[in-house]
C-alpha positions as CSV (number, residue, x, y, z in Angstrom):
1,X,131.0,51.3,136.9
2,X,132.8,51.5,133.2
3,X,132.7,50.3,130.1
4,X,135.4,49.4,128.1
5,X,136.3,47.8,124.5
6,X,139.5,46.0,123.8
7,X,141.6,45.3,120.3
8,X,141.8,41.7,118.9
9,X,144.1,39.9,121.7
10,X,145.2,37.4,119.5
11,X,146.5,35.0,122.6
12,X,148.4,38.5,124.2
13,X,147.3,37.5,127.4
14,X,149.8,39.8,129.3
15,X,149.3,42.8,127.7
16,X,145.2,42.7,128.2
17,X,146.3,42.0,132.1
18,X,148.4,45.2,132.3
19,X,145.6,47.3,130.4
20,X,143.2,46.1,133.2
21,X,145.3,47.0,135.5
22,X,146.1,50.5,134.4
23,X,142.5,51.2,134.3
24,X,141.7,49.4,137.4
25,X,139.2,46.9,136.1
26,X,136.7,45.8,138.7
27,X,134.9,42.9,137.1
28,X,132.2,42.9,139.7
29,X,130.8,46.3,138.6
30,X,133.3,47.5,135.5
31,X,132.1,45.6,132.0
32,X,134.9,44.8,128.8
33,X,134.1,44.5,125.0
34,X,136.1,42.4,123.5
35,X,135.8,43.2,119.2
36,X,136.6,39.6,118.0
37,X,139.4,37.1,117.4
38,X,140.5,36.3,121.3
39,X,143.0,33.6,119.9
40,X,145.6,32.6,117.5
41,X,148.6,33.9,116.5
42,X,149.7,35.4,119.8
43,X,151.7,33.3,122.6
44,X,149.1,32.1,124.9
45,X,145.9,31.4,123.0
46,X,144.9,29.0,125.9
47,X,145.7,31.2,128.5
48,X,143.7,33.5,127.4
49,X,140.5,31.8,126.7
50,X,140.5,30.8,130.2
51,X,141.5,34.0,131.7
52,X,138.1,35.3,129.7
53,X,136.3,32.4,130.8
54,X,136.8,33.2,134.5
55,X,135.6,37.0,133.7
56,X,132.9,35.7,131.5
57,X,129.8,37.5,133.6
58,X,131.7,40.9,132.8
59,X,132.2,40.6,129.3
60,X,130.3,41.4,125.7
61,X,132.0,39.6,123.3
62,X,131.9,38.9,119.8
63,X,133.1,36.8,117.5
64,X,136.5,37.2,114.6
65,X,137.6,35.2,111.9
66,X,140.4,33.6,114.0
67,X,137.8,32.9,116.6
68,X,135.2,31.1,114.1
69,X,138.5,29.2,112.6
70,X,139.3,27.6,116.0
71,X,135.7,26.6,115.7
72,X,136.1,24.6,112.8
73,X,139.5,23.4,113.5
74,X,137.2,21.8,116.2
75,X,134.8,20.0,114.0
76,X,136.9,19.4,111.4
77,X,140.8,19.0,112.1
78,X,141.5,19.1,107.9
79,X,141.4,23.2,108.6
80,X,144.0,23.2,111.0
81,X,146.6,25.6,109.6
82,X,150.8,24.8,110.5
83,X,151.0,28.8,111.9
84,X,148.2,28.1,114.1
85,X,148.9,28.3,118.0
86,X,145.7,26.4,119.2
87,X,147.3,23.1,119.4
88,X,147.2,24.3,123.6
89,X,143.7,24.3,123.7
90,X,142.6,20.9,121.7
91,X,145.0,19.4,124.3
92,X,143.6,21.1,127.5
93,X,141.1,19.3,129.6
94,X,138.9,22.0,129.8
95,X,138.7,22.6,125.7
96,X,135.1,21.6,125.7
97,X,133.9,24.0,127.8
98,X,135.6,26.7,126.8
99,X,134.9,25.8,123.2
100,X,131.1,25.9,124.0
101,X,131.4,29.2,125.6
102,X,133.1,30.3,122.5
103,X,130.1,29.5,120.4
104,X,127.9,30.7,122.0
105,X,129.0,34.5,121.8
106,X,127.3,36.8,119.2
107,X,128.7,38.2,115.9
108,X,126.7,41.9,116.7
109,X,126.3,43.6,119.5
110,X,124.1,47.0,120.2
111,X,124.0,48.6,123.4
112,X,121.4,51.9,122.9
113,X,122.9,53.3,126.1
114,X,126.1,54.2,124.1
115,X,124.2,54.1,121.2
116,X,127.1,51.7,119.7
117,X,127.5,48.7,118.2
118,X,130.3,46.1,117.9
119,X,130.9,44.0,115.4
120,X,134.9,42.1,114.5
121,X,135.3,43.3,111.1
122,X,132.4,46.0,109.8
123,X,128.7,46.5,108.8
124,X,127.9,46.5,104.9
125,X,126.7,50.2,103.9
126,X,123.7,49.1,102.8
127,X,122.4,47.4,106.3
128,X,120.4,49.3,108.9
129,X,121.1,48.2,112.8
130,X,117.8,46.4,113.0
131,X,119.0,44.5,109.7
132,X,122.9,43.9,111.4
133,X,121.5,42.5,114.5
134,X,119.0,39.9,112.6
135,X,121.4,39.1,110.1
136,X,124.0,38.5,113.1
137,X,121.5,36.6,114.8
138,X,120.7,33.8,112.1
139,X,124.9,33.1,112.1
140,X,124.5,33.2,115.9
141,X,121.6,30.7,116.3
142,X,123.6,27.9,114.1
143,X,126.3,28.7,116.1
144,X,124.7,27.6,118.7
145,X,122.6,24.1,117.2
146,X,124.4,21.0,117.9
147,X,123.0,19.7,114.9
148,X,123.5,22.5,112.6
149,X,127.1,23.7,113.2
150,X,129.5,21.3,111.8
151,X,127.7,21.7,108.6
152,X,127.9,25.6,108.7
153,X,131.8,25.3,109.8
154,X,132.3,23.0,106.7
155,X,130.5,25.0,104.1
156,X,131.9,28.8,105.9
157,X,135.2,29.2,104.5
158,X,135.0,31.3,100.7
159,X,134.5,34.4,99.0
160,X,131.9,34.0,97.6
161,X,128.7,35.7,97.0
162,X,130.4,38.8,97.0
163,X,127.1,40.7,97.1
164,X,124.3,40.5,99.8
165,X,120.8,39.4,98.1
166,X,117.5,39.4,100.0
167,X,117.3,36.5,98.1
168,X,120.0,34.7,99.6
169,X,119.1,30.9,101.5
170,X,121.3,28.3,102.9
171,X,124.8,28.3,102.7
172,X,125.5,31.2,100.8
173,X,123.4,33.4,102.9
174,X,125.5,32.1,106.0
175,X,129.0,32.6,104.3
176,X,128.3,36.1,103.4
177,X,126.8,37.4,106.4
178,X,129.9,35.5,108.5
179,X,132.6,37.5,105.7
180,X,130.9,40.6,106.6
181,X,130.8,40.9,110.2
182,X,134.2,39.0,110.2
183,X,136.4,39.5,106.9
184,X,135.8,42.8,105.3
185,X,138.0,45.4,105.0
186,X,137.1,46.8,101.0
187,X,133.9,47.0,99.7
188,X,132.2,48.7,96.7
189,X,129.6,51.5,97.4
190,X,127.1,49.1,96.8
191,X,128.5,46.5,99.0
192,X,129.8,44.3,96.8
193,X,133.2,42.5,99.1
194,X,136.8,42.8,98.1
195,X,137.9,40.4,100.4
196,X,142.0,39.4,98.9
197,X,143.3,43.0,99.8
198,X,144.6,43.1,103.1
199,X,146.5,46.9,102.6
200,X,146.1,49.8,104.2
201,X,143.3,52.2,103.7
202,X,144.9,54.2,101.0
203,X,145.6,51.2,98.9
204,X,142.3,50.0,97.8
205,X,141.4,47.9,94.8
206,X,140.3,49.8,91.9
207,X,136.5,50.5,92.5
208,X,137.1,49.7,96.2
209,X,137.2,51.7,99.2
210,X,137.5,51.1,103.1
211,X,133.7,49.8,104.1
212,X,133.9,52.8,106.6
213,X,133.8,55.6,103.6
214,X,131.1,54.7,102.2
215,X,127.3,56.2,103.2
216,X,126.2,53.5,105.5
217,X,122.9,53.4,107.3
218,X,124.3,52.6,110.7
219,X,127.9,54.9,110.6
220,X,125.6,58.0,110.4
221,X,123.6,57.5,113.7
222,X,125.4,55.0,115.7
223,X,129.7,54.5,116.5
224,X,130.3,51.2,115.3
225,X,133.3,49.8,117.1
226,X,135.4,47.3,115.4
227,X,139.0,45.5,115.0
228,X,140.2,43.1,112.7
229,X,142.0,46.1,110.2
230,X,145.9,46.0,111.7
231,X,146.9,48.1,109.6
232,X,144.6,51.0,110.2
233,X,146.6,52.0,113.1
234,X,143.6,52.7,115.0
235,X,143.0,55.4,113.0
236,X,139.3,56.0,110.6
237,X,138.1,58.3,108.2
238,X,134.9,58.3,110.0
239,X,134.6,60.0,113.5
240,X,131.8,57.6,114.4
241,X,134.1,54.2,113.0
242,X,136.1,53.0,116.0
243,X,139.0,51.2,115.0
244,X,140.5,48.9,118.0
245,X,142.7,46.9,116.3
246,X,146.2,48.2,116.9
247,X,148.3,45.4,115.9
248,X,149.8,43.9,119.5
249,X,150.4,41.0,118.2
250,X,152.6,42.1,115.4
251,X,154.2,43.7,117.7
252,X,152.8,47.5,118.2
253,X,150.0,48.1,120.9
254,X,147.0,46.8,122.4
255,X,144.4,49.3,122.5
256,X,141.5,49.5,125.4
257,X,138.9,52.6,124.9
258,X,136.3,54.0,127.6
259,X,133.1,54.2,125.8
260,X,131.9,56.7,128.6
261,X,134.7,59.0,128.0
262,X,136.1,58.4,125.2
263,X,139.7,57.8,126.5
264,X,142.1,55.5,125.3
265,X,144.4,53.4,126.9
266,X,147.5,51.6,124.8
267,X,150.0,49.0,126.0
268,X,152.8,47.7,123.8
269,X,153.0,43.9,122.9
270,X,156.3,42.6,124.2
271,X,155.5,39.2,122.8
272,X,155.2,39.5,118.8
273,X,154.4,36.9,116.5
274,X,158.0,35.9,115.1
């Protein structure tokens, strides 16, 4: 048995295949991580999905920003974006169930026998893992509430609060928690979100940095997988900040890593977003 986490797919259905196959993927005994934001973008968003869906008993997943936008396209069509390539899957006689399999997926996962966590985009510095996994949780439970999601989905999209607060209800206790685990890339040292700046890690924002350098109460006892940061190269400053994201559908390389031995396995896209 073997444990492996995979980059964003982004729709790349083929190049996840041919990882699998280079590793030999058994999904009766082997398990797969996937770090968030399965579709959109990529050529086969659909295909994918259902590719997943077959696997699903072998598979941790958790939940990106492209993932959580399908979602809404879903309740609310207004948010469906013209570079968007999801129109497969509204059409597909099977969207609803694969749509409720999607939202049902977490936004944190822990697993104390690798003593790592997973999360799409990164963990505010400030949070310990007990606080990540109850703040994932809330996100995750009105995920899941028939009555409660299409309210969340309307309300998720924005910036702001740019600083987590205790204090926090409603809404803007939702939206911040959702840009954390899913948007961030720059924070402050005291957590404060710099969510326009989509650069590489040595072009931060004045007063900015990479969430990853700052003293964080998970990074310094638990590897924190994550993707979401293209343009990290799969490369950290931080030996226990696992970056997965290696841009495949931009054209460079999916990424698959062995959380038992630490190996990495790379396949290049051949199917770029034009």
């Amino acid at each position: 048995m073997a444990t492996y986490a995979v980059g964003d797919l982004q729709g790349c259905l083929e190049p996840l295949q041919q990882l699998l196959q280079q590793v030999h993927f058994d999904p009766a005994s082997d398990r797969l991580w996937l770090v968030g934001d399965l579709i959109n973008r990529g050529p086969d968003s659909l295909g994918t999905l259902r590719f997943l869906y077959g696997m699903r008993d072998s598979l941790v997943v958790v939940l990106g920003n492209h993932d959580l936008h399908f979602l809404a396209t879903v309740w609310h069509a207004d948010f469906r974006k013209k570079h968007d390539t999801l129109q497969d899957i509204y059409a597909a006689p099977d969207c609803d169930l694969l749509v409720n399999w999607l939202r049902q997926q977490k936004l944190a996962h822990f697993d104390p026998a690798f003593n790592a966590v997973m999360v799409h985009a990164g963990i505010p510095p400030q949070w310990t893992l007990q606080q990540t996994l109850e703040r994932a949780a809330e996100v995750e439970a009105v995920l899941q509430d028939d009555h409660k999601i299409s309210d969340f989905l309307l309300d998720m999209y924005g910036n702001k609060p740019k600083l987590w607060d205790d204090s926090l209800t409603g809404t803007e206790r939702l939206r911040i928690i959702t840009n954390y685990f899913t948007r961030m890339r720059f924070c402050a040292a005291d957590g404060t979100l710099q969510l326009k700046a989509k650069s590489g890690p040595d072009q931060a924002p004045a007063g900015f940095a990479p969430w990853f350098t700052h003293p964080s109460k998970v990074l310094d006892n638990q590897r924190v997988l994550f993707g979401h940061w293209a343009a990290l190269e799969g490369r950290s400053s931080h030996a226990n900040a696992l970056a997965l994201d290696t841009g495949c559908v931009w054209g460079n390389a999916m990424t698959l890593y062995n959380l038992e031995t630490g190996h990495f396995h790379r396949c290049a896209c051949n199917n770029p977003r034009p």
